[in-house]
Structure formats: C-alpha cells, structure tokens
GUTORVO-140126 format. One record per residue (C-alpha): residue in one letter; x, y, z. Coordinates in steps of 0.25 Angstrom, whole numbers, padded with zeros to 4 digits, always signed. Layout:
<pts>
AXYZ;...
</pts>
This chain:
<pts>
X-0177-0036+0106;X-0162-0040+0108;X-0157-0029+0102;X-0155-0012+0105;X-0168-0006+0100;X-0160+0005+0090;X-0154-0008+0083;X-0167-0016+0079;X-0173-0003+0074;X-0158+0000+0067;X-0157-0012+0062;X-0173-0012+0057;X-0170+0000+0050;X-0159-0007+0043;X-0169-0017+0037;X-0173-0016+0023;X-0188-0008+0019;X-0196-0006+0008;X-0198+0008+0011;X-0186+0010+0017;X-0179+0005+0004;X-0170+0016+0001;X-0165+0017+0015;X-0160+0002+0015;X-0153+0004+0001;X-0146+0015+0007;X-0143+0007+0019;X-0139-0004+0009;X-0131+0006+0003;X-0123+0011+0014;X-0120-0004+0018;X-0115-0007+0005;X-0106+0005+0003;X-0099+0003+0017;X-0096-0011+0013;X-0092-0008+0001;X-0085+0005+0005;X-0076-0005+0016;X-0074-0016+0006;X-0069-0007-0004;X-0056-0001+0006;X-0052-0014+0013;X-0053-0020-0002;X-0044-0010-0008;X-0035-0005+0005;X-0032-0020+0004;X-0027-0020-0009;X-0020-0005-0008;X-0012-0013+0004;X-0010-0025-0006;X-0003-0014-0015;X+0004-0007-0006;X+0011-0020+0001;X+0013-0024-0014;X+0019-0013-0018;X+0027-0011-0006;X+0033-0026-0008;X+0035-0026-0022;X+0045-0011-0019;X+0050-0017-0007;X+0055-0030-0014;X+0066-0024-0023;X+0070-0012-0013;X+0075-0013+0002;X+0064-0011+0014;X+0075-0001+0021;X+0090+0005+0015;X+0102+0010+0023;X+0112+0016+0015;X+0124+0025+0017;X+0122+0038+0013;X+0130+0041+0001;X+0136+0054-0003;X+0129+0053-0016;X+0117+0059-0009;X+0124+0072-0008;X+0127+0072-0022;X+0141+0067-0022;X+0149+0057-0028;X+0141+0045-0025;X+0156+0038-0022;X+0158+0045-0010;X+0150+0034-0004;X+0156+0023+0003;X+0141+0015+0004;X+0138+0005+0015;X+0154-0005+0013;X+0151-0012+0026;X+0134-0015+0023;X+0136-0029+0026;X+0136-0024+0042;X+0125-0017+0038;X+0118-0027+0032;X+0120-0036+0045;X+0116-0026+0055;X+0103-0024+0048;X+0099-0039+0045;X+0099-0040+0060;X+0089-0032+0063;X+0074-0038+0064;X+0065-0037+0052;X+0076-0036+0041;X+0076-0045+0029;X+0088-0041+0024;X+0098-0032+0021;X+0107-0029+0008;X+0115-0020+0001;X+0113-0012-0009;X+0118+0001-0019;X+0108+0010-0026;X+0110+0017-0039;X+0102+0026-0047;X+0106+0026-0061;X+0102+0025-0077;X+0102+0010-0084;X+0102+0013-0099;X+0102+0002-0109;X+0102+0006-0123;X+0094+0020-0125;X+0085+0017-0114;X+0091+0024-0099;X+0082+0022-0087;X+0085+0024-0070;X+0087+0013-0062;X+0090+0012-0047;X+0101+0001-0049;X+0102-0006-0034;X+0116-0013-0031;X+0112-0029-0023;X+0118-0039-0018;X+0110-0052-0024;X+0115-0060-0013;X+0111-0048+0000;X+0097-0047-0008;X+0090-0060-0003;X+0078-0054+0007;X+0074-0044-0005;X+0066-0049-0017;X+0072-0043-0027;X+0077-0057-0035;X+0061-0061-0033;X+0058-0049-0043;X+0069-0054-0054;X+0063-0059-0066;X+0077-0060-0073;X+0088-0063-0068;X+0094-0065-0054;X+0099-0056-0044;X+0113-0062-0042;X+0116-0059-0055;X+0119-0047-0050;X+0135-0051-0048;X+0146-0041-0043;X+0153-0035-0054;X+0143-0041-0064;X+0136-0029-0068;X+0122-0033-0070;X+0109-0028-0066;X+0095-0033-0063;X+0082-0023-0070;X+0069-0019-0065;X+0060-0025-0076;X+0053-0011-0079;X+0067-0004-0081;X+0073-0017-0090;X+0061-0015-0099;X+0065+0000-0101;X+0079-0002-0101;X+0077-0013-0112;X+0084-0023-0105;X+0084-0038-0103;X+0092-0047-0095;X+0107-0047-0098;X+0106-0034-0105;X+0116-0023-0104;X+0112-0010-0096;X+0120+0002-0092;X+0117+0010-0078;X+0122+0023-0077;X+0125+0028-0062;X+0127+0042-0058;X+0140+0046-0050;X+0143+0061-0046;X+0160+0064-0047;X+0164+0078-0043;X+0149+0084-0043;X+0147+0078-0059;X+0137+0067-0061;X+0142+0056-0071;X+0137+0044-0074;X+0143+0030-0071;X+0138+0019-0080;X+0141+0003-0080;X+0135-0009-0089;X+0125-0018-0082;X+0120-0030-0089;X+0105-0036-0084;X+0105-0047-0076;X+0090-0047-0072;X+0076-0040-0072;X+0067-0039-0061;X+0053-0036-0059;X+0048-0031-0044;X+0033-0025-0049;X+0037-0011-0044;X+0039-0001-0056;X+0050+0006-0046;X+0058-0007-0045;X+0056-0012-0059;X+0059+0002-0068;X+0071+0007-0060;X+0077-0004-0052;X+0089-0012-0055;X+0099-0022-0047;X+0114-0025-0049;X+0125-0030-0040;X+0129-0020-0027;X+0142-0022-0031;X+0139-0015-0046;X+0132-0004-0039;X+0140-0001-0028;X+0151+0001-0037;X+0142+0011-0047;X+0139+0018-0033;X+0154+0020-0029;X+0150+0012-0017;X+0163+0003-0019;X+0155-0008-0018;X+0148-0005-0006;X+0134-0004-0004;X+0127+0009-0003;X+0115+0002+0008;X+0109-0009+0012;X+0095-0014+0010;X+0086-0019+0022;X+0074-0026+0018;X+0063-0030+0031;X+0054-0040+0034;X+0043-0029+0035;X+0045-0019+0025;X+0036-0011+0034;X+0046-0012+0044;X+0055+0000+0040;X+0053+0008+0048;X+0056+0000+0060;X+0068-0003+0054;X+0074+0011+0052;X+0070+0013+0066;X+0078+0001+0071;X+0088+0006+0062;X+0090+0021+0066;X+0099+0021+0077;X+0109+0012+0071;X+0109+0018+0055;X+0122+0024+0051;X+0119+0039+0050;X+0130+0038+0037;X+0119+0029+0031;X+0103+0032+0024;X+0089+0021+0027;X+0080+0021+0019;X+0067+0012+0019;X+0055+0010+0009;X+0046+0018+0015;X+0055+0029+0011;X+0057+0025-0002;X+0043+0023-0004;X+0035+0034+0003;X+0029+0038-0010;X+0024+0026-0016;X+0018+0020-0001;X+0013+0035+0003;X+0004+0035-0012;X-0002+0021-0009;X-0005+0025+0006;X-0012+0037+0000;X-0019+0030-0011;X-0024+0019+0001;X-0030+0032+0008;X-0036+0039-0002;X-0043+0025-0007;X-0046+0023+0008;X-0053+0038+0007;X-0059+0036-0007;X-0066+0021-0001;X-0071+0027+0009;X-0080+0036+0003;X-0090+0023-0001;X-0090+0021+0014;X-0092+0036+0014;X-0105+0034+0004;X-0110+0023+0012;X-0110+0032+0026;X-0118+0043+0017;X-0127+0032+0013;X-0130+0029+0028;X-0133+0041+0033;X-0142+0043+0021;X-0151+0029+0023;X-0151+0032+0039;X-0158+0045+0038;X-0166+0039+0028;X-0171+0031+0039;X-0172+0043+0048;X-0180+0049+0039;X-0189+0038+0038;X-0191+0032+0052;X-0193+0044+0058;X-0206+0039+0062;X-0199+0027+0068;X-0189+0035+0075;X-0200+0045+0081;X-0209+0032+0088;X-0196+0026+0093;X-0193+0041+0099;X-0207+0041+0105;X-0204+0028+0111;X-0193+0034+0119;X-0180+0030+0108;X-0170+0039+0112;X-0162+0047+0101;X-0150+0039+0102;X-0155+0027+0103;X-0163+0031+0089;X-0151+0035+0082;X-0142+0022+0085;X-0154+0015+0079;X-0149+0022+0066;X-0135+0021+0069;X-0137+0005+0072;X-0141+0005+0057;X-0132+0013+0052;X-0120+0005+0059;X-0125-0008+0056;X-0125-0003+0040;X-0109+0001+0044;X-0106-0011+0051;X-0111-0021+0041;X-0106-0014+0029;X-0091-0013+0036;X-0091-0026+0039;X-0098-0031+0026;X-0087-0022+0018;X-0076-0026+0027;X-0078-0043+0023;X-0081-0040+0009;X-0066-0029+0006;X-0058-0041+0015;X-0064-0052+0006;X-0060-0043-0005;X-0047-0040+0001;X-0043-0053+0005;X-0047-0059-0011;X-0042-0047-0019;X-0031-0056-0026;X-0044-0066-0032;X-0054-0055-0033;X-0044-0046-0041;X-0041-0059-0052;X-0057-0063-0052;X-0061-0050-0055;X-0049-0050-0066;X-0051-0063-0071;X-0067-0060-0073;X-0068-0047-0079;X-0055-0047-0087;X-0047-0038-0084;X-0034-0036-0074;X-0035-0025-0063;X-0018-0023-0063;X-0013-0028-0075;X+0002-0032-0074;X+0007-0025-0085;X+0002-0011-0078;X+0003-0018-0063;X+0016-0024-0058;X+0004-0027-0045;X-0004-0037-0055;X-0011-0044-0043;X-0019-0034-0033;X-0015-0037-0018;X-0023-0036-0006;X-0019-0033+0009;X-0029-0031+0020;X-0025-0023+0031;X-0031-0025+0044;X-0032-0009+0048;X-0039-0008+0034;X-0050-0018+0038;X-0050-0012+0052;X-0052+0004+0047;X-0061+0004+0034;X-0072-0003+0041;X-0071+0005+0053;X-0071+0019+0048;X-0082+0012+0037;X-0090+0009+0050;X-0087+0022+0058;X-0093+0031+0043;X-0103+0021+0044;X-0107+0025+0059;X-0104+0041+0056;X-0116+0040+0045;X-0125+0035+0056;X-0123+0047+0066;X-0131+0056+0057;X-0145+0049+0054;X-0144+0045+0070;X-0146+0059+0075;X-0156+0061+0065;X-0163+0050+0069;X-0162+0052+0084;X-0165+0067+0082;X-0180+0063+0075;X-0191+0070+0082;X-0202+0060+0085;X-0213+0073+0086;X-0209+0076+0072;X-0208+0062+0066;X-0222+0059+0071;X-0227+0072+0069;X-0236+0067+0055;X-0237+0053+0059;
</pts>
C-alpha cells in the first residue's frame, strides 16, 4: 500500500454504492454546488471590475484626473469678479507637465448656468478650453458633430452633450442662450449671452451627455469676470489610479491661495455604490458555497452513521481517533479541493470569453441582455483580477474544510463497545 491508511479508506468512502446511493448524490451535491458557487463570483466579480474600469474611463474621458484652481471669492458668496483666477497658468502648466506620470495639463473655466432655447430651459456645467491645450484628453474622440476647434476666441459657439441637445431641441448651428449667475452688491442678477451650436458630442455617461457643454476659455472667462484668465488648470495621468501619489507629491509645493481637487473626490458616491454592490454580491454568492458546506457535513455524517460498524473494527484494530477522523476530513477535502479547482477553470474560461458567450447566448435565444436604447454600456466587459482568483477559491476551500471538523469528532468519538454491541 503506497498511500496513508486514512486516505485509501477516505478516498473508498468516496466511491459510489448502491446502498450508499443517497450519501454519493449528496457528496455529488456538495461538489457541484462549491464549483458552481466559485464559478459564479469569479464570473461575475470579473464583469463588476469590467464595469467599474468602464465606467471609470468613460467619466474620466471628458473631465480631468486631478484640478488645481484658485480659490475664488465666489465661494464665500461674493461677487464672483473679485477674483483674479490663475493670469500666469502657463508656469503652472509647465511645472506640473514635468512631474512623472502626467499626461497633460490645460486650462480651464467652470460655469454653472441655464441654456434656454425657445420655452425649453435646462442646467448645464458649461466648461471654457483651449482646443489646442486639450490634445492628451479625449474629448474630440466623443464628438459626433463637429470639431473642437471650432471653438474660436470671440466666436461665441458651443459644443452640447447629446442627451441635453435632444432636450434643449437643438441641432448643430442652432442658436442657444446661457444664462450665468453674477452676485453685485449682495443682489444675484442674471447675465445672459447668445451662443450658436457648433457641435454634439456623446461620451455614454448620462452625467457628461445631459449636463455638460464646451466653449472657448476665452468666452468663459470673460462670463466669469476672470478677465480672461483662467480659473484652474486640468491634469490628466497616465494612471488615473495614480492620484493620490500625485497630491502627495504635490502638497508641499501647492499655493495655499489655490484648491485640488481629484476624481476620487468628485466621485466618491458613485465608486463607493459600486464597491458596495461588489460586496454584497460577494456575500449573496457566497451563500451557494454556504449551501454546499451544509451539504457536506450532512453526507459525512450520513457516512458516520452508516459505517459505524467500520469505524468500531478499525478502532479494535488499534486506529487511533484522530487518525479515524482525518480519514473523514481526507474526503471531505478532497470534495473541497476538487470542486474549487473544478469552479475556478470553469468561472476563468467564462470570464476570459464573456464578450462571445454574451452575443451567442443573444444571438440564440433572441434577445439583448443591455439594449442600447436603455444602455450607453451595450457590450458587457470583463476584468479578472488576480486577488479575485486567489481569495474566492481560498475562503471556498477553508468553508469547505470548516464543514469537515464536525463529522470528524463524531466519527473519531464512536464507541466500538457500543457499535458492536448487536452485531
């Protein structure tokens, strides 16, 4: 025999019987649902990551990684005039490209205002660029009408998100008004200027295409009372994940006069909801692993129960207890190890073919999991994380080993006078 005595009779046990049938259906069971149970989180983990990178991209390709701004009086309430902006950016603007790991930096001016055309009247964040500072973000990739250089000094024209020109009732070279709020001597009066539509883009982020629009920095600084100045500048990274590094290369050498402001700030909310709703599906997945645990312990003390007689005539022969009950945790582990390992191939195949599995199963039974006219995310993504891989199957195995514990000192605490006793 070239093997420990507790696994030959572990693995034995593990062997199909016909009068043992309902202990291997439940031993089945239990292998099944712990595959199925890994398969399951790595398969949709994977596609939560694909989301959230997706998402995360798609915010990230109109709007900058990390601000720096000077801190206007306007956010005390004052006249928003009072402030001189950020004249001399261009110094800024250089320091900062310097630095490793930035892609680019460019100016900008933010106003929050009303675009009305005709009876309709809808908020917009109008943002003031420079077509030609704006090479390293992709915001000319998401036009579908015009171009960004259109946006001339002086020429009054303005580039719509697609979801805010449909309510607006606008088309390209259409006429808009934007109405800017400016406070004089503690009385808030409206400031309004004549814009014409130079463009529409569409970015698939219902932020960016319903309440985002572009025009020249020179138009918006001077709406700003920024005298053509700008009000910040705009650094975008290589590694979006990156930011924090950044600020903290950047915190002894920050103006204290002037406010940062990165993504993560920004967007707490939105990456905090899906981190949550990765954990609770986590939790919620877990409970099939959960099922399957229960269905071990039940088929292992089945076969307590029933080799009682076994267990007493290896006890007389001088088996130890512990030695008897590794010969139930051996088949216990074995159904964890194999179901983890068989659940971890089958959710990385999955994971890895996501983008043809999701069209066949479309394509067969006729229908279309994220339609694009509820969807701007038509195609489902998939990213497979190498701590996903490494932790699913691990706490799988350690519930699987946990459910062993119990019909183990049952089994080694099996009295062989007793078990005898009527035999």
């Amino acid at each position: 025999m070239f093997q420990p005595l507790e696994w030959f009779i572990g693995l034995r046990y593990l062997r199909s019987r016909r009068r043992r049938g309902v202990v291997s259906f439940m031993s089945a069971a239990s292998f099944i649902g712990i595959a199925l149970g890994v398969a399951a989180l790595i398969v949709i983990l994977s596609v939560m990551n694909g989301l959230e990178t997706e998402t995360r991209t798609r915010l990230l390709s109109m709007s900058a990684h990390a601000t720096i701004a000077a801190r206007q009086c306007r956010e005390r309430g004052q006249d928003p005039a009072c402030g001189a902006g950020l004249p001399d950016w261009r110094e800024l603007q250089r320091r900062l490209a310097a630095e490793p790991g930035v892609a680019g930096v460019s100016p900008y001016v933010a106003l929050e205002g009303m675009l009305a055309a005709g009876v309709n009247l809808r908020p917009a964040m109008v943002r003031g660029v420079l077509p030609g500072e704006e090479r390293d973000s992709d915001i000319s990739r998401f036009i579908k009408i015009g171009s960004l250089e259109d946006l001339t000094p002086g020429s009054r024209r303005i580039i719509l998100g697609r979801v805010l020109a449909l309510n607006l009732g606008l088309e390209a070279g259409d006429a808009v008004t934007l109405l800017v709020p400016r406070v004089t001597d503690g009385r808030v009066t409206p400031r309004l200027t004549a814009f014409t539509v130079a463009g529409i883009f569409e970015a698939g982020i219902q932020d960016h295409d319903a309440n985002l629009a572009f025009v020249n920095m020179g138009d918006a600084s001077e709406l700003a009372g920024l005298k053509g100045a700008a009000e910040g500048v705009a650094v975008r990274l290589d590694d979006p994940l990156g930011v924090s590094e950044f600020h903290a290369a950047q915190a002894n050498s920050l103006d204290p006069a002037w406010r940062y402001s990165d993504w993560t700030d920004e967007h707490r909310n939105l990456f905090t909801a899906i981190h949550i709703e990765k954990l609770m599906m986590s939790i919620i997945l877990m409970l099939i692993v959960g099922v399957a645990a229960f269905n071990i312990v039940a088929s292992l003390m089945m076969v307590v129960i029933d080799k009682q007689k076994d267990i007493a005539i290896l006890r007389t022969y001088g088996l130890e207890p512990q030695r008897v009950a590794r010969v139930f945790l051996v088949q216990g582990a074995v159904i964890g190890v194999v179901g983890t390992a068989l659940g971890t191939a089958l959710g990385l195949v999955l994971a890895f073919n996501v983008h043809v599995i999701v069209p066949w199963l479309e394509t067969t039974f006729g229908f279309q999991i994220m339609p694009g006219d509820v969807y701007y995310v038509t195609a489902i993504p998939s990213e497979v994380h190498l701590f996903d891989v490494v932790v699913i199957p691990t706490v799988a195995l350690i519930v699987a080993m946990l459910a062993t514990l119990y019909p183990s000192r049952r089994a080694a605490a099996v009295s062989p006078a007793h078990a005898l006793r009527y035999d």
